[in-house]
C-alpha positions as CSV (number, residue, x, y, z in Angstrom):
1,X,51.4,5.6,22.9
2,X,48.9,6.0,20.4
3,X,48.8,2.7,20.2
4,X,48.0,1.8,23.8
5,X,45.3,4.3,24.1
6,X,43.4,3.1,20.7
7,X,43.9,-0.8,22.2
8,X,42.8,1.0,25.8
9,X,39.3,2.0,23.8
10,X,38.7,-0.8,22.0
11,X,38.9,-3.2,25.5
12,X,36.0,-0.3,26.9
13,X,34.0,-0.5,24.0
14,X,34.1,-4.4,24.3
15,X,33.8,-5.4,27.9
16,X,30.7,-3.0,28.0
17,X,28.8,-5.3,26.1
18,X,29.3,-7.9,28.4
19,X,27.0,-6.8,30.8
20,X,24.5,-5.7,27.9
21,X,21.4,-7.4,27.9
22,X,21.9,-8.8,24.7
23,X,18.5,-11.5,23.7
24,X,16.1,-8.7,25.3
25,X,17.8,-5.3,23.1
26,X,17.8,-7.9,20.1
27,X,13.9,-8.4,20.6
28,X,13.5,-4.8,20.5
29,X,15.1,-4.9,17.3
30,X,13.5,-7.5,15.7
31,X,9.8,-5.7,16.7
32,X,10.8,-2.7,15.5
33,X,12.7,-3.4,12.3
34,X,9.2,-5.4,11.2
35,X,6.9,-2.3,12.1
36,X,5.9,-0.2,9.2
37,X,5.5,3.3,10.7
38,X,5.2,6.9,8.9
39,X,9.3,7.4,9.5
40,X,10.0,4.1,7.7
41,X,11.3,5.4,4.3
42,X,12.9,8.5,6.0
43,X,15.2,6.2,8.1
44,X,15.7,4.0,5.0
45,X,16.9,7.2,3.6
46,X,19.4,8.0,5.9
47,X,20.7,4.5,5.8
48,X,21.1,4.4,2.1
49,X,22.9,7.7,2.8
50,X,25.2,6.4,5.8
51,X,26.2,3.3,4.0
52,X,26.6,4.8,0.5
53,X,23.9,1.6,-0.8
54,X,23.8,1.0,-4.3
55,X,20.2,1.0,-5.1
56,X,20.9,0.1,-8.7
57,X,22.0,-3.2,-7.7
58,X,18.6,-4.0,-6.5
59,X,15.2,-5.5,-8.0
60,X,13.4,-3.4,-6.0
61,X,14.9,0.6,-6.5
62,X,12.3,2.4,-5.2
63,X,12.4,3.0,-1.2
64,X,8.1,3.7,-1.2
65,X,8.2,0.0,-1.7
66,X,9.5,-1.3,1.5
67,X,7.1,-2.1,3.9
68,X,9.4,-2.3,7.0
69,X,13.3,-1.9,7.4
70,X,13.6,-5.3,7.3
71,X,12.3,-5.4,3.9
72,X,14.9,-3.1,3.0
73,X,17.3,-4.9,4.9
74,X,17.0,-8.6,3.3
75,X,16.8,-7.0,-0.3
76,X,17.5,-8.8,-3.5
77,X,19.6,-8.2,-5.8
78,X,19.4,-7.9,-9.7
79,X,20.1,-10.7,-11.7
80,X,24.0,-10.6,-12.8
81,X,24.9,-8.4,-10.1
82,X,26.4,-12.0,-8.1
83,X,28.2,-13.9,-11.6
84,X,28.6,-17.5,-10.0
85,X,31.8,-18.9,-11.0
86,X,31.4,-22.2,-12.9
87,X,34.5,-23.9,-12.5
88,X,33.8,-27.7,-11.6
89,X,36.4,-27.9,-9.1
90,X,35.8,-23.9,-7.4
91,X,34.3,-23.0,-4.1
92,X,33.0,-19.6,-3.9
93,X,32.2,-16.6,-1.3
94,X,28.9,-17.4,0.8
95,X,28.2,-13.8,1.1
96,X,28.8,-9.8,0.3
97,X,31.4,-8.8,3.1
98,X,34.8,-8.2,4.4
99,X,37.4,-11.1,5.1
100,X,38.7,-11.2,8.8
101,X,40.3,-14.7,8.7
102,X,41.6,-17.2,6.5
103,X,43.8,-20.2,6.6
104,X,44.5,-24.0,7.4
105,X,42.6,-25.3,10.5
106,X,46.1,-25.5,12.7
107,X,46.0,-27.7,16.2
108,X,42.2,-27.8,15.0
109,X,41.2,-24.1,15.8
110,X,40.7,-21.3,13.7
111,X,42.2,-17.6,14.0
112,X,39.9,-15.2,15.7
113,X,42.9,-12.4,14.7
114,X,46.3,-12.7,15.4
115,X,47.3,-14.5,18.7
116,X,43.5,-15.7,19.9
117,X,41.8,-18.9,18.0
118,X,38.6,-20.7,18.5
119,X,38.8,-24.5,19.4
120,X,37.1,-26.3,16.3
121,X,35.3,-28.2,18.8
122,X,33.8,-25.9,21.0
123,X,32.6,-24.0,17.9
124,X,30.8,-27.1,16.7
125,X,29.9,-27.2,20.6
126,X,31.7,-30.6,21.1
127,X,30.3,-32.1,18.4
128,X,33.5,-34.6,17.9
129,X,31.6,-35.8,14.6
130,X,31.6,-32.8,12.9
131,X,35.1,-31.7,13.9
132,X,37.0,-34.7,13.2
133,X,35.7,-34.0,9.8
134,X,37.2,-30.6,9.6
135,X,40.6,-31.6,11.4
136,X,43.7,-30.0,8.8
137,X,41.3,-28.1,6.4
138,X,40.9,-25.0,6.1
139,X,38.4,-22.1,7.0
140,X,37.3,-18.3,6.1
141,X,35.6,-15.7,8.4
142,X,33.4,-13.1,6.3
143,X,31.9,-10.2,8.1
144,X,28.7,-8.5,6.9
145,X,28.6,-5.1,7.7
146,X,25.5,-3.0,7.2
147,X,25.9,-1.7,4.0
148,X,25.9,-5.5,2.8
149,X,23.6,-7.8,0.6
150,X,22.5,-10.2,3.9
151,X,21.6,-13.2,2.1
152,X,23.7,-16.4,2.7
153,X,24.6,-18.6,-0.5
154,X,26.1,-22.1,-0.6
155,X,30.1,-22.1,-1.9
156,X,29.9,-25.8,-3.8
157,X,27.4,-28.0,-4.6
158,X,25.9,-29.9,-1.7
159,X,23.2,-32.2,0.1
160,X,21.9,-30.4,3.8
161,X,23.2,-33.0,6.4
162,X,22.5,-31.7,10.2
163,X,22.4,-28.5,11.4
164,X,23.2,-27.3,15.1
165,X,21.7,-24.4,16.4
166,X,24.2,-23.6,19.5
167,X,22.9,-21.5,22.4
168,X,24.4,-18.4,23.5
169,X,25.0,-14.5,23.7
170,X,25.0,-12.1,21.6
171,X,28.2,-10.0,21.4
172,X,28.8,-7.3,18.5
173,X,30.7,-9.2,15.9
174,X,32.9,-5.3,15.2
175,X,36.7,-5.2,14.8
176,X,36.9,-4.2,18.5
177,X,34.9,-7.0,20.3
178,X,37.2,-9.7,17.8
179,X,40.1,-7.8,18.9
180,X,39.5,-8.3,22.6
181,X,36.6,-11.3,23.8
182,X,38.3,-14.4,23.2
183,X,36.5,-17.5,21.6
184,X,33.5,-14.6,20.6
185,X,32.6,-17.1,18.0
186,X,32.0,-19.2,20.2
187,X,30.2,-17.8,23.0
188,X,27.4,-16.8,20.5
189,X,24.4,-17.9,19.0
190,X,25.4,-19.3,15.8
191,X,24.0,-22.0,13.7
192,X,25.6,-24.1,12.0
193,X,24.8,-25.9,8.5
194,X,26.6,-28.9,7.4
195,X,26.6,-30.0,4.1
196,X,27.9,-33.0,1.8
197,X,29.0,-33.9,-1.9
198,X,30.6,-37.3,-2.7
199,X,33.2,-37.0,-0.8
200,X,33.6,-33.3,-0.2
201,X,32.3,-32.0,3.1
202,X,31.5,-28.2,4.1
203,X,29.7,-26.0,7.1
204,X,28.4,-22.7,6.3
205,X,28.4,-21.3,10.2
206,X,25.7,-18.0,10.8
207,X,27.2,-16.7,13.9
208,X,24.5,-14.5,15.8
209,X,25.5,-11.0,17.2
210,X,23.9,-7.8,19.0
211,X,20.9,-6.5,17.1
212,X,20.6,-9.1,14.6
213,X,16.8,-10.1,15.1
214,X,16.8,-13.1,13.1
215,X,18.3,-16.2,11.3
216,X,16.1,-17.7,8.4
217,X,16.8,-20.7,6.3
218,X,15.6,-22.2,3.0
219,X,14.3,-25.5,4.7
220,X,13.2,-24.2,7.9
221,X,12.1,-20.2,7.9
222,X,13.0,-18.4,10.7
223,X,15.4,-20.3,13.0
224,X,16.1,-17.6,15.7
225,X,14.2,-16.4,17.8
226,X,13.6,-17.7,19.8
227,X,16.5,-18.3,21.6
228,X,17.2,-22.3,22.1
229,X,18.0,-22.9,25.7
230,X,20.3,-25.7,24.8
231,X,21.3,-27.3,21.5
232,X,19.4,-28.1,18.9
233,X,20.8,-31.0,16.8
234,X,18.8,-31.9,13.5
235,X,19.8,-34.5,11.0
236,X,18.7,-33.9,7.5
237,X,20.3,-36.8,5.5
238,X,17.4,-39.0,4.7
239,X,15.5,-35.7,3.4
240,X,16.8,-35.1,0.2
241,X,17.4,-30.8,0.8
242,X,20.0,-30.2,-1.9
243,X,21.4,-26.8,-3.4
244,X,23.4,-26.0,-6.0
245,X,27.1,-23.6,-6.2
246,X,25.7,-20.1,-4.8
247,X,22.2,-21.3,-4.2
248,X,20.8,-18.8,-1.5
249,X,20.7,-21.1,1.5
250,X,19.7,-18.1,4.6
251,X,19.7,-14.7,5.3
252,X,19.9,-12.5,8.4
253,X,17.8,-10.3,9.4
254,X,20.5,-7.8,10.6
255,X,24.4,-7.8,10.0
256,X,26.7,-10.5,11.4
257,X,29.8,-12.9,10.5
258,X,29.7,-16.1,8.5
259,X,32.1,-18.8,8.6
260,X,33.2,-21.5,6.5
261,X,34.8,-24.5,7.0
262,X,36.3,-26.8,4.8
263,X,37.8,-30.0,4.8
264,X,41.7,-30.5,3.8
265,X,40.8,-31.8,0.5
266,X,39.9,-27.9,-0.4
267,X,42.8,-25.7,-1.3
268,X,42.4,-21.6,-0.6
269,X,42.7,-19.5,-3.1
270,X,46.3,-17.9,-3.0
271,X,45.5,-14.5,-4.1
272,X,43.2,-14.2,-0.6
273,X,44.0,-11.1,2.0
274,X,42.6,-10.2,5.2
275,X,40.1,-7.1,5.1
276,X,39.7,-8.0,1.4
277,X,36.1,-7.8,0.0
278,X,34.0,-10.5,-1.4
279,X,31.2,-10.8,-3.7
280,X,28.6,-13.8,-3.3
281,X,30.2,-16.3,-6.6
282,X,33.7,-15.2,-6.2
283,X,35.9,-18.1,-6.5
284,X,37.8,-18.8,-3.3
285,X,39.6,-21.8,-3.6
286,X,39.2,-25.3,-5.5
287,X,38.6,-28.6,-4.1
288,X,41.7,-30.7,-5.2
């Protein structure tokens, strides 16, 4: 029974959002989070409060400091707080956040949770390029919830490629909405990085969600918004935009999910569990 009812509320709290008005409450967001006004560093306050921060961790300690929210929100970090690991062979956590999914790439679709996956092509938005790259590897979900470090780092050593910034809405990335939209992945925004090394390929994926105002990257700035009405393919390769294991590559400018994909020559770390927590530099797997 008490099962039922808690599936009953998370299917209302999800199917609400669909007729949300996602791009224009996101908008609000992003003005508002970039406005310095005299409840600022109250409301940064309460937030450190709400999500138990640890303000030690960060260069900047001192909440009279930040400007805006969003200032607060795309903090750095002390140096040593991330410890990269150096292995020649390791790939390592993108981000700060909580693991959802993880696992081989199986009829080439990932798990969205158990019994719903997302096509690997219609998350790369058909791009049959990309995804024949990607066909038996392996990927990892990550989920970035407030209280996280929002910065996006590179898990290997690689050479930016193409990206694709894929339209679409913007549906709250929470345990209930995964739970019940299927392909949520991809139905939203999301942009997608793909990057090469010899022979080992990867994609670091920013999927877009409800309130989160902005996507930046390294080479570009601020990717979204606005809002692409259809795809934007780039190609990159003859530009010579190369990072290093746990480079910072992005960072959004409000919580959301990252996903990683890699191709079958990468081997998961065996010691992985869902709802485990991750550190930017932990290893997660090898390339064999």
């Amino acid at each position: 029974m008490n099962n039922s009812l808690s599936k009953l509320k998370k299917m209302i709290l999800s199917y609400w959002l669909y007729i949300m008005p996602h791009h224009l409450i996101s908008r609000f967001t992003y003005i508002i989070t970039r406005t310095h006004h005299p409840l600022t560093q109250f409301l940064i306050r309460i937030y450190v409060k709400l999500f138990k921060i640890n303000l030690d961790e960060c260069i900047e300690k001192n909440i009279e400091n930040y400007n805006t929210f969003c200032d607060f929100f795309t903090r750095k970090l002390k140096k040593g707080v991330h410890v990269i690991n150096k292995d020649n062979d390791s790939i390592v956590s993108s981000c700060d956040g909580r693991i959802l999914q993880f696992g081989k790439i199986l009829d080439n679709s990932i798990l969205q949770v158990k019994g719903m996956s997302t096509p690997i092509r219609s998350l790369l938005c058909e791009d049959k390029e990309l995804a024949s790259i990607y066909k038996n590897g392996s990927f990892l979900t990550i989920y970035l919830s407030p209280k996280d470090y929002h910065r996006v780092h590179t898990p290997a050593d690689g050479k930016l490629m193409k990206t694709l910034h894929v339209p679409g809405r913007l549906f709250s990335v929470a345990d209930h909405a995964v739970e019940c939209i299927n392909n949520l992945y991809a139905k939203n925004e999301r942009l997608v990085c793909h990057f090469k090394e010899e022979d080992n390929h990867f994609s670091v994926i920013f999927v877009g969600a409800i309130n989160v105002s902005s996507i930046e990257t390294q080479w570009k700035g601020e990717v979204s918004p606005p809002m692409p009405k259809k795809l934007i393919s780039t190609k990159y390769g003859n530009r010579n935009i190369k990072f290093n294991k746990g480079d910072e590559i992005g960072m959004f400018k409000s919580g959301s999910t990252v996903i990683l994909l890699f191709t079958e020559n990468v081997e998961l770390s065996s010691n992985l569990k869902v709802n485990q927590s991750v550190r930017v530099g932990k290893k997660i797997g090898k390339i064999n």
